[in-house]
N, C-alpha and C positions, 0 to 999 in steps of 0.2 A: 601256818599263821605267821611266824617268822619273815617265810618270804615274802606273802603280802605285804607285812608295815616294812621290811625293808626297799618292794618295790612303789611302794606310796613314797614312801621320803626322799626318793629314790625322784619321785616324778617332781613331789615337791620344793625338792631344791632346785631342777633344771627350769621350773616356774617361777622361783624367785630370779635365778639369772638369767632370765628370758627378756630382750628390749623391752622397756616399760612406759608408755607413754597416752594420754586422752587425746581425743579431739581438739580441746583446747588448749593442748599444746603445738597443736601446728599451727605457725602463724607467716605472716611473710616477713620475709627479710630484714628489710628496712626499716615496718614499724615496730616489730614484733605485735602488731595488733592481727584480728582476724581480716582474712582477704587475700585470695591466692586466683589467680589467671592463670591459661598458659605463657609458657613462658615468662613468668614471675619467680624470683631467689626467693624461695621460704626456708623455714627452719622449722624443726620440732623441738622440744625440750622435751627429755623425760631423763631414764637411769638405766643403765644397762645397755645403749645404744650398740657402745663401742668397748673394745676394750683398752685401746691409746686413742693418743690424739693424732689427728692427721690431716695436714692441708694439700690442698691440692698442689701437686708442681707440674711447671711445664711437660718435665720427660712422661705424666701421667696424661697427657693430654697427643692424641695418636689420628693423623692426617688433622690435626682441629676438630676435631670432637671430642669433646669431656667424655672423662671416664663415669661407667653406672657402677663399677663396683671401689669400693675403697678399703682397704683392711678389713675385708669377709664382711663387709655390711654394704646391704642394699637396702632402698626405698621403691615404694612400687605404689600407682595411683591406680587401679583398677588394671594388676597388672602389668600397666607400662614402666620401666623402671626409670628414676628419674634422677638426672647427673649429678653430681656430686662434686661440690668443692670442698666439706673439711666434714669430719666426725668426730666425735670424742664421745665418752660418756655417759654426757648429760645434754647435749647438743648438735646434729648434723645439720649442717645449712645443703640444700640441693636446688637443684632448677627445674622447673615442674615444664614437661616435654610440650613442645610449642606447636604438636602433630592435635594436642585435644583441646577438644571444643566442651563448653560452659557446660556445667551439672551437676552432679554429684557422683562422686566416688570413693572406692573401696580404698583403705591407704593404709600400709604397716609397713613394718620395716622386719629386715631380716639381718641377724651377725650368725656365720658361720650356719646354714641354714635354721636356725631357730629364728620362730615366727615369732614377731609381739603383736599385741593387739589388733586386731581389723576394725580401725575408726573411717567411721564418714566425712569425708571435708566437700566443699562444694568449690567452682572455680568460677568467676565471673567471664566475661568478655574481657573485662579488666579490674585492675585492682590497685589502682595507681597507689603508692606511698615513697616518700622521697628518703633518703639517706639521710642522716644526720648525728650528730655530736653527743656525749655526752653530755655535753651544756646545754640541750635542746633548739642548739641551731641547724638548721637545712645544709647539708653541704653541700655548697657551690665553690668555683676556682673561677679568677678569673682568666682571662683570655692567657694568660701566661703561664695557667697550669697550676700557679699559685693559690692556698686556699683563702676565701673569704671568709674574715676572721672580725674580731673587735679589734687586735690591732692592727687589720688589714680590709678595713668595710667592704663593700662595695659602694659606688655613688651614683645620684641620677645619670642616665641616658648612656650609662656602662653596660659595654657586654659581657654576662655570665653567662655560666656554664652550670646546670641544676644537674641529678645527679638522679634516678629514681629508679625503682622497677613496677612490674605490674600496670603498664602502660598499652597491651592489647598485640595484634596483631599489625604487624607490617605489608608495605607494598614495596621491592618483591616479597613474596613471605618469605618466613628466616627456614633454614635448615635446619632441621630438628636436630639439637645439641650440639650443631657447629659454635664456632667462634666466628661471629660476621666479619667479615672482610674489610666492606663499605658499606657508607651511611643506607640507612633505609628506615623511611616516612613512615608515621603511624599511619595506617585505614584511613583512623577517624579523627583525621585533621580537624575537618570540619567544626568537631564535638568536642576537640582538646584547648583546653584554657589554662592560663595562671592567672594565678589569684595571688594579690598582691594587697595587705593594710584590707582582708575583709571584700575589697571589689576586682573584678575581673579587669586584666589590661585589653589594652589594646588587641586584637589580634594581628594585628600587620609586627606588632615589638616580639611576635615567636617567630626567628629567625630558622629555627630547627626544630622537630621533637620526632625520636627517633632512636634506634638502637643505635650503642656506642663500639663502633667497630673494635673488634679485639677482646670483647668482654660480651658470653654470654650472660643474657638475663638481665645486661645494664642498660637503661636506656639516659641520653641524652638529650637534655633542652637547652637550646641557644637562644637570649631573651636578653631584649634590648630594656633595661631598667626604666622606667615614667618619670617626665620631670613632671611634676618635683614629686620625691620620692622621701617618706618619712623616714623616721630614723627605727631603724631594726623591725619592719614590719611581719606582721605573722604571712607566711608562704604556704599557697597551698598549689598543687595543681588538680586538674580534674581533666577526666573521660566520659563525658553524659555527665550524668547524673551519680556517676560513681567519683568521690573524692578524697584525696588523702586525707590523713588525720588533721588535726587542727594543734596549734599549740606550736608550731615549730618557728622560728623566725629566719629572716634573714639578714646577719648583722651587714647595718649600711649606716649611711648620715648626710 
């Protein structure tokens, strides 16, 4: 009897220190809201992920492919394990493998092989959402790399630089878990808009939208600003019918 409740406590502590996190805890990147693509930066939130914190550095990065494992913790989408820029605790942000296609899958994470939860997430074609401030502004740079700020607007018929992930597939397609090289077009040009103060611009003013060389999972838009252009207008972009969240501006005047 003994050794039963000692091998029960036994199970039930390695339960309590086992990764701990919902479905609803996995979101993407950028907005932290729900909406993960391949090839989209998302993040889980739970407890017990990790046991330090750890960012990704260069010497972890081997021929330009991101590393799938980081201080004995892995993430796995039905399986496939998916790259890894930082873990801690309560947080790993990863890059969801740019090899799978839209649906639903299996998703947990692993530290030092203990399994956490097998939650289901789904993946769109895309899942556009833009990067942004704590202040809840959109970050963009302009042309000079410099960020677009309240004390640095942007102004009509200026070109930025938006900043997003979860933006779809590319032409050529990307390398599963490389760092791209050179620029490469979404698909679905076509179907890719900004939304600027509420209405769509021009499409001839998207000068680029496309991965941002150097950086998995980041994509890049180059957009010629609308005269006239209101002051700090809400930014959105979109892919179809799939569009980032709402709420976010972009300080200008």
């Amino acid at each position: 009897m003994k050794t039963l409740l000692s091998v029960l406590a036994l199970a039930a502590c390695l339960c309590a220190q086992a990764p701990n996190y919902t479905a609803a805890g996995v979101v993407n990147g950028a907005s932290f809201t729900p909406g993960l693509a391949p090839n989209t930066i998302g993040s889980v939130f739970g407890t017990n992920l990790s046991w330090d914190t750890v960012t990704l550095h260069p010497d972890d990065i081997s021929g330009g492919t991101m590393p799938t494992t980081m201080d004995n913790v892995e993430v796995y989408l039905e399986g496939w394990p998916a790259y890894l820029y930082y873990v801690s605790p309560t947080q790993i942000n990863f890059l969801v493998p740019s090899v799978l296609l839209p649906g639903n899958f299996n998703f947990w994470v692993t530290r030092q092989g203990m399994v956490g939860p097998i939650v289901q997430v789904t993946l769109q074609s895309a899942a556009p959402a833009l990067f942004q401030t704590a202040a809840g502004a959109a970050i963009a740079t302009h042309l000079n790399g410099s960020l677009v700020s309240s004390k640095a607007p942007a102004g009509a018929g200026e070109i930025v630089m938006l900043w997003a992930t979860g933006l779809g597939a590319t032409d050529p397609p990307l390398e599963d878990g490389m760092l791209p090289t050179a620029a490469q077009w979404l698909v679905q040009m076509g179907q890719f808009g900004v939304c600027i103060g509420g209405a769509p611009i021009d499409p001839g003013l998207i000068l680029y939208a496309g991965v941002a060389p150097g950086y998995a999972g980041l994509y890049q838009v180059n957009v010629r600003l609308p005269t006239p252009l209101p002051a700090n207008p809400e930014l959105q972009v979109a892919v179809g019918d799939a569009v980032s969240p709402a709420g976010l501006i972009l300080p200008a005047q």
